[in-house]
N, C-alpha and C positions, 0 to 999 in steps of 0.2 A: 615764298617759295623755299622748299626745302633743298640746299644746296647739296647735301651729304646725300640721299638716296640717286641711284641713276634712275635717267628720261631715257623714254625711247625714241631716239630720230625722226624725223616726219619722211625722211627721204632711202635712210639707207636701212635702217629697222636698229639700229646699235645700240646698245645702251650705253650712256655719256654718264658723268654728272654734270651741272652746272660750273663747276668750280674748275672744271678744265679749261685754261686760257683759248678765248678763241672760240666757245660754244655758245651760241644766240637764244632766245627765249622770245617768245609773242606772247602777250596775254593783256586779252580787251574782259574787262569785266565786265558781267552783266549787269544791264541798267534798264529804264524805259527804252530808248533806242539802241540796244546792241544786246543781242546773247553770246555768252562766257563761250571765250574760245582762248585756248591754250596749243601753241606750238612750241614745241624744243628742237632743236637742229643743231649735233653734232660740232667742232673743230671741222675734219675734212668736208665735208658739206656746207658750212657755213662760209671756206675759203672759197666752193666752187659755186655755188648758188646764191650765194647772199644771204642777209637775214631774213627771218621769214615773213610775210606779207599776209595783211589780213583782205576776207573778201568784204568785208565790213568797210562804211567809211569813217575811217579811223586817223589820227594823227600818229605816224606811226615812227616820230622820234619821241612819244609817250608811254608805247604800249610796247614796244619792237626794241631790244638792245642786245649788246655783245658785252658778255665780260672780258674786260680787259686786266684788269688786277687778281695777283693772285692773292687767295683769300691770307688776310694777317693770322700769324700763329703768334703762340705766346712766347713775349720775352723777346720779342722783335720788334721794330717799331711798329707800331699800329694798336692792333685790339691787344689784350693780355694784358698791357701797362698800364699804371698807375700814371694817371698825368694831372696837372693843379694850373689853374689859370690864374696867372699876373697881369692883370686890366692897365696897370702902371706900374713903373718901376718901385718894386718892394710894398704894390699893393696887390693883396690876391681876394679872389672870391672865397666867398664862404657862405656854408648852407642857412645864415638867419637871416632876418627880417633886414629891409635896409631899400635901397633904390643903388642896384645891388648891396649884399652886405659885403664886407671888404673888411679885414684885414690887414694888418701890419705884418703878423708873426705869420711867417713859411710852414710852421709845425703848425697853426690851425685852419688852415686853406684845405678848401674842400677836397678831397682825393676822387674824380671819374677814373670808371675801370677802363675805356680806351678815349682812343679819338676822337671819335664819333660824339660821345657823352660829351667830352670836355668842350667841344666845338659848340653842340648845342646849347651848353649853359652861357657860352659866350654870347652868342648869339641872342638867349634872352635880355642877358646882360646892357646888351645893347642898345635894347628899348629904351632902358631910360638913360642911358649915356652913350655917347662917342665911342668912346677907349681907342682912339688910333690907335696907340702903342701897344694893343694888347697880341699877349704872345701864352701860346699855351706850350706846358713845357712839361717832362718825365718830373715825376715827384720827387724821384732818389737822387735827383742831382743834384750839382753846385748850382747857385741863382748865379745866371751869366752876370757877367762884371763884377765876380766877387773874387777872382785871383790876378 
């Protein structure tokens, strides 16, 4: 869903975008049992009616949500930054071969461009290890416990 162009309300005709805190979205995709149905609903609409509801039977904490966050801009935490994941202390990931590959040296740990990335690789990571300790952290920074 394209967050930047405005939806037209189902209820009040407004044009919104998604990225306004507070505006709801439906969308069951089509399959063998269900055809594509798409709802946008407004902030004020969404506060007086609810989110939207399919006629479809649908599970609809799957298909039915509210944004709640406002979208990350750059240079703030979130998407925009540079972030490097430490699986252990003064071990980081990095993009070779390995069951993760890993790392001693900070300068060659992989750089994701936000959050999102960096979480994900952790997450693969994980497949084949533990990492309790693991912490994904901004790349331009001090490594915690180094002052």
């Amino acid at each position: 869903m394209r967050r930047d162009i405005p939806w037209k309300c189902d209820i009040c005709g407004r044009f919104a975008k998604f990225s306004e805190l507070g505006a709801s979205r439906l969308f069951v995709p089509s399959s063998a049992v269900s055809y594509e149905e798409s709802i946008f609903r407004c902030k004020s609409c969404t506060d007086k009616h609810g989110k939207p509801t399919s006629n479809q039977q649908t599970v609809l904490n799957i298909v039915s949500w509210i944004n709640t966050e406002p979208r990350p801009e750059a240079g703030k935490e979130g998407e925009g930054m540079s972030y490097i994941v430490q699986l252990e202390p003064g071990v980081y990931l990095v993009p070779w071969s390995g069951d993760p590959g890993r790392t001693l040296s900070r300068l060659t740990a992989r750089q994701y461009k936000g959050i999102s990335a960096a979480t994900y690789a952790l997450a693969r990571a994980r497949r084949f290890r533990d990492f309790v300790n693991a912490t994904i952290e901004p790349a331009h920074s001090e490594p915690k416990g180094s002052k």
